[in-house]
C-alpha positions, 0 to 999 in steps of 0.5 A: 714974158709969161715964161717968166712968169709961171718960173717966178711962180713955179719957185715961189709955190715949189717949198710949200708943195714939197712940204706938203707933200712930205708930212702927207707922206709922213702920215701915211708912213705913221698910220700903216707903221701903227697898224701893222704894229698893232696887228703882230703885237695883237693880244699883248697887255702893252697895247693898252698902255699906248695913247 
């Protein structure tokens, strides 16, 4: 019975985890792809451009 229990459980809750995890990786991605292309287009007048 409390198999059952924390499988109901684990399904339901499983979405939410995956989702979270997944836009935590997408900033993480987000800001070290950001820094890097700050640091090789470092100087360029492009840069100010960018909000």
């Amino acid at each position: 019975m409390a198999g059952a229990i924390v499988i109901v459980v684990v399904l339901l809750l499983s979405p939410f985890i995956i989702t979270i995890s997944l836009a935590a990786i997408a900033a993480a991605l987000g800001k070290l792809l950001t820094d890097d292309a700050e640091q090789r287009h470092e100087g360029s007048s492009l840069l100010e451009t960018n909000v």
